[in-house]
mmCIF file of the C-alpha atoms, coordinates in Angstrom:
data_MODEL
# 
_entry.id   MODEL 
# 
loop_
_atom_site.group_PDB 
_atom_site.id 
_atom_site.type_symbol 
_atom_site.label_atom_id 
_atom_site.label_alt_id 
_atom_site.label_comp_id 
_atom_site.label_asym_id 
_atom_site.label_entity_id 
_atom_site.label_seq_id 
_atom_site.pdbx_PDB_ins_code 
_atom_site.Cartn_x 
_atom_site.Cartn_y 
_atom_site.Cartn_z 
_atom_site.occupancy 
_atom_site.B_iso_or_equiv 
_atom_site.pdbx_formal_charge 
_atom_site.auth_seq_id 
_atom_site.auth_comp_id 
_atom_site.auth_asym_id 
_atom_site.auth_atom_id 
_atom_site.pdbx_PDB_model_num 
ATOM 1   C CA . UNK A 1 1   ? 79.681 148.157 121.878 1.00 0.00 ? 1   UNK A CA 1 
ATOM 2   C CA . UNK A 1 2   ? 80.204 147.108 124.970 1.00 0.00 ? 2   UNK A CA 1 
ATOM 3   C CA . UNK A 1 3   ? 78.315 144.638 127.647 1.00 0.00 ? 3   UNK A CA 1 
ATOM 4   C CA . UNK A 1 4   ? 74.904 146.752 128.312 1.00 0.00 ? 4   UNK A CA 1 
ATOM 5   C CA . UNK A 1 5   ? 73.481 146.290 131.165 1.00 0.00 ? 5   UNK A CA 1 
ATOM 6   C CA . UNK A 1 6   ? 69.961 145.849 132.115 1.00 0.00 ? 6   UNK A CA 1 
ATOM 7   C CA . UNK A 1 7   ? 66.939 146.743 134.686 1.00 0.00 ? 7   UNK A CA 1 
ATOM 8   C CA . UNK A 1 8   ? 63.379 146.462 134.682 1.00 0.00 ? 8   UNK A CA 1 
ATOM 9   C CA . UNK A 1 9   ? 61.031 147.731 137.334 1.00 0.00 ? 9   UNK A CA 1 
ATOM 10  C CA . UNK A 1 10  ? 56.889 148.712 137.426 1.00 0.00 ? 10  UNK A CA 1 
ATOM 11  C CA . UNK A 1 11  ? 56.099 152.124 136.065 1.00 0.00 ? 11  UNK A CA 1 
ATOM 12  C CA . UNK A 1 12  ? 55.182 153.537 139.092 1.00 0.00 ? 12  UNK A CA 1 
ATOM 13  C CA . UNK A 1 13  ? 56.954 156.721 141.012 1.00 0.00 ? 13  UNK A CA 1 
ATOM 14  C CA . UNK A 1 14  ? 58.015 154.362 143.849 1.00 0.00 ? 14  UNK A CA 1 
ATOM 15  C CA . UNK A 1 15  ? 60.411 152.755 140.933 1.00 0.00 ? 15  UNK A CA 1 
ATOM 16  C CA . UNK A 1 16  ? 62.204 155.977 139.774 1.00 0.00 ? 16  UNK A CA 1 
ATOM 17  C CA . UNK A 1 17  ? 64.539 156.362 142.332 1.00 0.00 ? 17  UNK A CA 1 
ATOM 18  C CA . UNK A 1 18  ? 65.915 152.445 141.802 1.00 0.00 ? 18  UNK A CA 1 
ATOM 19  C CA . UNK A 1 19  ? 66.116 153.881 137.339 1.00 0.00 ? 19  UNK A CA 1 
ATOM 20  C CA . UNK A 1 20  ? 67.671 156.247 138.197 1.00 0.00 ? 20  UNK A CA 1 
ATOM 21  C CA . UNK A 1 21  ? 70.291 154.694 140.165 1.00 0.00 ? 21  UNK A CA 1 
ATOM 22  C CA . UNK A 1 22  ? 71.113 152.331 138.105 1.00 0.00 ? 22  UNK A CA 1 
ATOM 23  C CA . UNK A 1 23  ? 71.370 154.731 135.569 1.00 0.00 ? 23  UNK A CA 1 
ATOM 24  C CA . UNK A 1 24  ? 74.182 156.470 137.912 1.00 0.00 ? 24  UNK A CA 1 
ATOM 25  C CA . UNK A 1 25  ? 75.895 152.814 138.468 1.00 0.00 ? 25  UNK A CA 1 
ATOM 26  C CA . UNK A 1 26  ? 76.065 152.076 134.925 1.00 0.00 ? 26  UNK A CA 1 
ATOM 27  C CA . UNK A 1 27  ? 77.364 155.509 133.826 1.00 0.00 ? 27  UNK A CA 1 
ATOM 28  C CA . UNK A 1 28  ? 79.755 155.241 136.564 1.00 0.00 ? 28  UNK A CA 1 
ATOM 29  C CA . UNK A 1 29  ? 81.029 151.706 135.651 1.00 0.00 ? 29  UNK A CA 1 
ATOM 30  C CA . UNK A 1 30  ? 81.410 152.835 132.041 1.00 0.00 ? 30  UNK A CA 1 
ATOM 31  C CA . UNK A 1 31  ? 83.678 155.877 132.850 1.00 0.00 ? 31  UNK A CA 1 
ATOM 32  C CA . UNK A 1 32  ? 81.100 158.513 131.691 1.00 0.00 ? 32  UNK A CA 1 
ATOM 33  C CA . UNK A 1 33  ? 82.204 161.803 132.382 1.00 0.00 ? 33  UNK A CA 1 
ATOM 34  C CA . UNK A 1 34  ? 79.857 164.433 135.073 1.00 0.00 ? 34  UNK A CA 1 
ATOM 35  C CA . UNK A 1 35  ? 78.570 166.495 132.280 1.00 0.00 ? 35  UNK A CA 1 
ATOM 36  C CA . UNK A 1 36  ? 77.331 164.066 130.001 1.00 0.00 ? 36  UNK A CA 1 
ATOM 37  C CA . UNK A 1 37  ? 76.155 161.380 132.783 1.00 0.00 ? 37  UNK A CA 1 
ATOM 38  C CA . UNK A 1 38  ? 74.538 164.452 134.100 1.00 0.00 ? 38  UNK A CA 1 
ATOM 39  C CA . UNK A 1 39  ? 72.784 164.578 130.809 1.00 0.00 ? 39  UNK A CA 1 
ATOM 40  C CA . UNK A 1 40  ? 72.143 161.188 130.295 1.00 0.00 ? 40  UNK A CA 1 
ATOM 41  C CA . UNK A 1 41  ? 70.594 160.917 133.858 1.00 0.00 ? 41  UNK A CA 1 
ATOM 42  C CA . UNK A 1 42  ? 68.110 163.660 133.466 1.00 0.00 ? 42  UNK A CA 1 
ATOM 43  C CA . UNK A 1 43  ? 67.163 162.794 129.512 1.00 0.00 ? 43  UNK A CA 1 
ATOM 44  C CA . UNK A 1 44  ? 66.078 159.343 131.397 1.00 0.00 ? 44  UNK A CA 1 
ATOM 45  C CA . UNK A 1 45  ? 64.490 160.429 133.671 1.00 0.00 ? 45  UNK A CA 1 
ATOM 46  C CA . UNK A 1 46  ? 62.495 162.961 131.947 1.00 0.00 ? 46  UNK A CA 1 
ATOM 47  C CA . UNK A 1 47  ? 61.606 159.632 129.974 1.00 0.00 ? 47  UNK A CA 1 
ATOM 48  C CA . UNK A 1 48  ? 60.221 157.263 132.852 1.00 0.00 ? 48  UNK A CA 1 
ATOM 49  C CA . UNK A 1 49  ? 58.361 160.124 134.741 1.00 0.00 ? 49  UNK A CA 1 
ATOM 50  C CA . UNK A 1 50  ? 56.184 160.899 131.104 1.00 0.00 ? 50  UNK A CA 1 
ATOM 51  C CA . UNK A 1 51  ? 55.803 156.943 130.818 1.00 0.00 ? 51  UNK A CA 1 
ATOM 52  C CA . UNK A 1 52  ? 54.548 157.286 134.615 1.00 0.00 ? 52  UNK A CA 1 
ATOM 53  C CA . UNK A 1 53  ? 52.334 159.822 134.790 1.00 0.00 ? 53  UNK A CA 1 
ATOM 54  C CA . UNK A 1 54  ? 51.105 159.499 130.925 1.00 0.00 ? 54  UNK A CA 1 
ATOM 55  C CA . UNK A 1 55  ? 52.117 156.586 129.015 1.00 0.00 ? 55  UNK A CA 1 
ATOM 56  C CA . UNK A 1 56  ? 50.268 154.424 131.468 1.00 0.00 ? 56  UNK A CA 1 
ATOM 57  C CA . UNK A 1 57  ? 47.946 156.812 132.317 1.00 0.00 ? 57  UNK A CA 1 
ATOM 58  C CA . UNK A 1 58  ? 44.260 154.463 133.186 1.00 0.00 ? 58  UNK A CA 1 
ATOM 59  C CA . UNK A 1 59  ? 45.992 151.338 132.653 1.00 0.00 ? 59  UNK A CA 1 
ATOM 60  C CA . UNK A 1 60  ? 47.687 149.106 134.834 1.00 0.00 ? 60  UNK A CA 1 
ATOM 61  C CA . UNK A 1 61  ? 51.536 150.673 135.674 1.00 0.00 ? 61  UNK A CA 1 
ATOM 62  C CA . UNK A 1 62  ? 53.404 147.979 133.209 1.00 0.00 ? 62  UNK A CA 1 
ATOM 63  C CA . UNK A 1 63  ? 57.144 147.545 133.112 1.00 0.00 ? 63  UNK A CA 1 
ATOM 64  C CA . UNK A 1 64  ? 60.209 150.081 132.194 1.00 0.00 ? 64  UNK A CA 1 
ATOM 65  C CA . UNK A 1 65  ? 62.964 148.553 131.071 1.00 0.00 ? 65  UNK A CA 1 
ATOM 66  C CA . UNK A 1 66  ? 65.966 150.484 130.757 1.00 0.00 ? 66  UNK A CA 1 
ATOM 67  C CA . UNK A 1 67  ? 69.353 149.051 128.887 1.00 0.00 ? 67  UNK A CA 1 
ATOM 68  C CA . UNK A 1 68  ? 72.435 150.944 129.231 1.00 0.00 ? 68  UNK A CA 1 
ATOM 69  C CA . UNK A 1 69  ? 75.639 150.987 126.764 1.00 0.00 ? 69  UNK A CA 1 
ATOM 70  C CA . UNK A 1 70  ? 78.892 152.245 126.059 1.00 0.00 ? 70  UNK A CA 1 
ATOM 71  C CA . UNK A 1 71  ? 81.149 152.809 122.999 1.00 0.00 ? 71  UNK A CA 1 
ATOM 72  C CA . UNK A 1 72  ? 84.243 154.497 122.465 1.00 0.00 ? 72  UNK A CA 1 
ATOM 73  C CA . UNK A 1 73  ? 82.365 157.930 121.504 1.00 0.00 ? 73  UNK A CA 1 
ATOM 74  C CA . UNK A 1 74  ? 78.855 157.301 122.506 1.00 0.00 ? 74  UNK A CA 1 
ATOM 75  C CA . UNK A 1 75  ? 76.496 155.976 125.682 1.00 0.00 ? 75  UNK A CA 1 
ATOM 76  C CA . UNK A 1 76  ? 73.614 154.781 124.385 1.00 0.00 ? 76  UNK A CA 1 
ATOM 77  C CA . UNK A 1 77  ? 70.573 154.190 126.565 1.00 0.00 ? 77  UNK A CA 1 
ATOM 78  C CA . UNK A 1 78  ? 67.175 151.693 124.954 1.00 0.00 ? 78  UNK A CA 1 
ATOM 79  C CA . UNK A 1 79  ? 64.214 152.598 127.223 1.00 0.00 ? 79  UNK A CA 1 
ATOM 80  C CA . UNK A 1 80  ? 61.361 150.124 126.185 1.00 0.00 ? 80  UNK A CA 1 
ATOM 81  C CA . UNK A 1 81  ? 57.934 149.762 127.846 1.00 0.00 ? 81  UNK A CA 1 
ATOM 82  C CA . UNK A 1 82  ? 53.865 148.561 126.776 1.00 0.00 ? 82  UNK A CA 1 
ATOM 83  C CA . UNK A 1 83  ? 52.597 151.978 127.038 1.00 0.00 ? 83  UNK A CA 1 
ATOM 84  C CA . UNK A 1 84  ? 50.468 153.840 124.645 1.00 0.00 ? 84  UNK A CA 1 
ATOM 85  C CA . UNK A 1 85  ? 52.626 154.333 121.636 1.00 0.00 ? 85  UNK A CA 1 
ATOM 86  C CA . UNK A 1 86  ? 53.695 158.104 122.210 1.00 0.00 ? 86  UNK A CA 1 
ATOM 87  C CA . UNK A 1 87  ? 56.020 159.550 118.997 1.00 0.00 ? 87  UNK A CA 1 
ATOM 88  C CA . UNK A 1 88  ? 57.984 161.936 120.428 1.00 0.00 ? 88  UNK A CA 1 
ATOM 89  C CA . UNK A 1 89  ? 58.416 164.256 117.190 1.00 0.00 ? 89  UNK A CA 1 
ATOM 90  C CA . UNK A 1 90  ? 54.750 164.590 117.607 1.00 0.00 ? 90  UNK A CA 1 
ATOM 91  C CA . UNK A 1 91  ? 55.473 166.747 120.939 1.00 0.00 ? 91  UNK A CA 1 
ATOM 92  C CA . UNK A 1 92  ? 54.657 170.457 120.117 1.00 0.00 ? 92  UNK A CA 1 
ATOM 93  C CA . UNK A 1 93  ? 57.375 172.679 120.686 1.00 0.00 ? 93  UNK A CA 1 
ATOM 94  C CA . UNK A 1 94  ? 57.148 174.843 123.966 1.00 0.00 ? 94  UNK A CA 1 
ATOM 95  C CA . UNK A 1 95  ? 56.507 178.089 124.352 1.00 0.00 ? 95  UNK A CA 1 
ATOM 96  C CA . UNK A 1 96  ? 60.196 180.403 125.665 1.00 0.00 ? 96  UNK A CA 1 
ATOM 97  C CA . UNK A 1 97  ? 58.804 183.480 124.452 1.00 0.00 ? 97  UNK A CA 1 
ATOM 98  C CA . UNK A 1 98  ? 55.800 184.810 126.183 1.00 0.00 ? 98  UNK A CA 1 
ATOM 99  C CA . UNK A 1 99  ? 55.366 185.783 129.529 1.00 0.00 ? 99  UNK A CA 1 
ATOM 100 C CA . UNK A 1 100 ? 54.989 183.150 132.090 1.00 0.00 ? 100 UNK A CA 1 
ATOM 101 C CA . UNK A 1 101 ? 51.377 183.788 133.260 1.00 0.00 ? 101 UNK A CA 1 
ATOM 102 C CA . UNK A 1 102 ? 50.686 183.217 129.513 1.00 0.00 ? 102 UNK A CA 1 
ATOM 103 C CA . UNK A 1 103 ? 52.487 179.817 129.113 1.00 0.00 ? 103 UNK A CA 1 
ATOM 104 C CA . UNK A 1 104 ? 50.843 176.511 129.406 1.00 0.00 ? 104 UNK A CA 1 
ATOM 105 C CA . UNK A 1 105 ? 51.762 174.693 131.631 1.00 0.00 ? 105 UNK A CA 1 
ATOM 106 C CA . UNK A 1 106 ? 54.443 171.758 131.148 1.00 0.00 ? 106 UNK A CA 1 
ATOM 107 C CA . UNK A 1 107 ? 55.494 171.166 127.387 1.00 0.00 ? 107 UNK A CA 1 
ATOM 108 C CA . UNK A 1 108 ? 59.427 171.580 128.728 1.00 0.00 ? 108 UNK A CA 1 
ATOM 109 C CA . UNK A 1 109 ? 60.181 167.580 128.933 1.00 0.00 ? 109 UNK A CA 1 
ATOM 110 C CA . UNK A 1 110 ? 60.596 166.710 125.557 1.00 0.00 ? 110 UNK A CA 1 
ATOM 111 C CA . UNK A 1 111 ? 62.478 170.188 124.777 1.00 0.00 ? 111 UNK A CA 1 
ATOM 112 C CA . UNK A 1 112 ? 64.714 169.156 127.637 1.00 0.00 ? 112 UNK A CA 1 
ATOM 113 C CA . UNK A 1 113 ? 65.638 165.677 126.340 1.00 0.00 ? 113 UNK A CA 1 
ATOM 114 C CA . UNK A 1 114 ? 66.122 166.907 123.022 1.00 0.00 ? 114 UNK A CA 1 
ATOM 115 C CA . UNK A 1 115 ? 68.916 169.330 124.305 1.00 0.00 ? 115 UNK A CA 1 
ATOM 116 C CA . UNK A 1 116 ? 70.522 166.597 126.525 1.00 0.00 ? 116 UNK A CA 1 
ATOM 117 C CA . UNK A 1 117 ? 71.357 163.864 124.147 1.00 0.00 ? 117 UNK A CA 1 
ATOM 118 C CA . UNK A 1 118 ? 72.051 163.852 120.479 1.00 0.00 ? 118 UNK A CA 1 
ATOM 119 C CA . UNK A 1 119 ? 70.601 160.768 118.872 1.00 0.00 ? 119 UNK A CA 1 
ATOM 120 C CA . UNK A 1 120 ? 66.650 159.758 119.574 1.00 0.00 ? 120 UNK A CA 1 
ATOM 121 C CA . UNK A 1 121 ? 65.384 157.103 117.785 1.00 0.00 ? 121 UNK A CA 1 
ATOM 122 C CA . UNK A 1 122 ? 61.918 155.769 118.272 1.00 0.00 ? 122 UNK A CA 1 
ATOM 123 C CA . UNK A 1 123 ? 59.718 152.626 117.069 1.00 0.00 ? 123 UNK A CA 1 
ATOM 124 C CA . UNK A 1 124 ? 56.497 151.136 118.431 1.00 0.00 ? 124 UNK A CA 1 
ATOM 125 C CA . UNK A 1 125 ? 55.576 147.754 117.712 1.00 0.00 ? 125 UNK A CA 1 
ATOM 126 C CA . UNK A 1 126 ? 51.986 146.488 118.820 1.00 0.00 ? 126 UNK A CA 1 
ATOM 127 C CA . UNK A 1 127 ? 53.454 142.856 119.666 1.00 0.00 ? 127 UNK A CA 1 
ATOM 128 C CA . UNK A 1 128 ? 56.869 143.875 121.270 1.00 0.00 ? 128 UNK A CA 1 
ATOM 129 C CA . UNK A 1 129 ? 56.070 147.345 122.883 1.00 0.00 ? 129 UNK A CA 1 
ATOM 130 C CA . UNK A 1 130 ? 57.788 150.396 122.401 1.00 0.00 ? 130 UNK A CA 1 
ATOM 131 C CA . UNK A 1 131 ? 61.467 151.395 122.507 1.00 0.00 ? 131 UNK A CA 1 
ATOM 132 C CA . UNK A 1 132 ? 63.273 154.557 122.475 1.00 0.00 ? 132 UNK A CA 1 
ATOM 133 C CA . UNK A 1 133 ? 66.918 154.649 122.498 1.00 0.00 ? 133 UNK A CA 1 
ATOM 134 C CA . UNK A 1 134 ? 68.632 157.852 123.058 1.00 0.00 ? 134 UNK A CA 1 
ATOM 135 C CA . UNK A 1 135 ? 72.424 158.472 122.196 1.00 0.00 ? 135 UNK A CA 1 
ATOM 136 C CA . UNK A 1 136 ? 74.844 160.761 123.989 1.00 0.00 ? 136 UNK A CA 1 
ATOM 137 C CA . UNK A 1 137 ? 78.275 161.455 122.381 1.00 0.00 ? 137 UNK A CA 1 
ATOM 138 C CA . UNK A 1 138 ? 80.379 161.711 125.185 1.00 0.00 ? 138 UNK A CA 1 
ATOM 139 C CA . UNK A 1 139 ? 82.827 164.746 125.774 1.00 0.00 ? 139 UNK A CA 1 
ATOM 140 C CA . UNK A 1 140 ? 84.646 163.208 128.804 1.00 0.00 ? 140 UNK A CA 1 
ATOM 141 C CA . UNK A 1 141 ? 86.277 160.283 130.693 1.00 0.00 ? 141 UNK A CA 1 
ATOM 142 C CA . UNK A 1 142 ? 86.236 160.157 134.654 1.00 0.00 ? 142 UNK A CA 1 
ATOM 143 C CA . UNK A 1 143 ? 89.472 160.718 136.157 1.00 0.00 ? 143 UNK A CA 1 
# 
């Protein structure tokens, strides 16, 4: 693989736009296509707004670290953090079928990552934190 490259910022909502954008920048410097930096972009930050609002939800807002890199076939971005551990094949499936008034409300993020990238792999570790690394095997090359 590749150099990755690396940011770390608080996990608070003033923080997401400066992910994110490095997110873009490091897609963008690794020749990702649109469609899957597209997907890439939003399975992140689907990630850091749950470790926002949730993860660190009555503690103090630690840090999101986010490490980005690329293979021939495959970006693969390592989200770590000192949240509560969270397993994400614990997330209950969502609800598509009934009417909306009868839906709960939310449920959708972890359906949405699943569908966006193709690899998830989680691990908690009380002394190092959490990690979650999500794959993408990429379609296209920029132009």
């Amino acid at each position: 693989m590749g150099d990755a490259l690396r940011v770390e910022h608080p996990a608070v909502i003033e923080s997401l736009p400066r992910l994110l954008a490095f997110v873009d920048d490091a897609c963008g410097a690794h020749e990702v296509g649109r469609e899957d930096a597209f997907a890439i972009r939003l399975a992140t930050e689907e990630v850091c707004m749950n470790l926002i609002r949730y993860g660190y939800a009555g503690r103090p807002p630690g840090p999101i670290e986010i490490e980005f890199a690329r293979a021939a076939d495959r970006a693969t971005v390592t989200i770590r953090d000192r949240a509560a551990a969270f397993e994400p094949n614990s997330a209950p499936p969502p609800d598509l079928v009934s009417d909306s008034e009868r839906r709960r409300v939310g449920g959708l993020g972890w359906h949405l990552v699943k569908h966006m990238v193709d690899e998830i792999a989680y691990r908690s570790d009380p002394e190092r934190g959490n990690q979650l690394t999500l794959v993408k095997l990429l379609k296209e090359r920029t132009a």
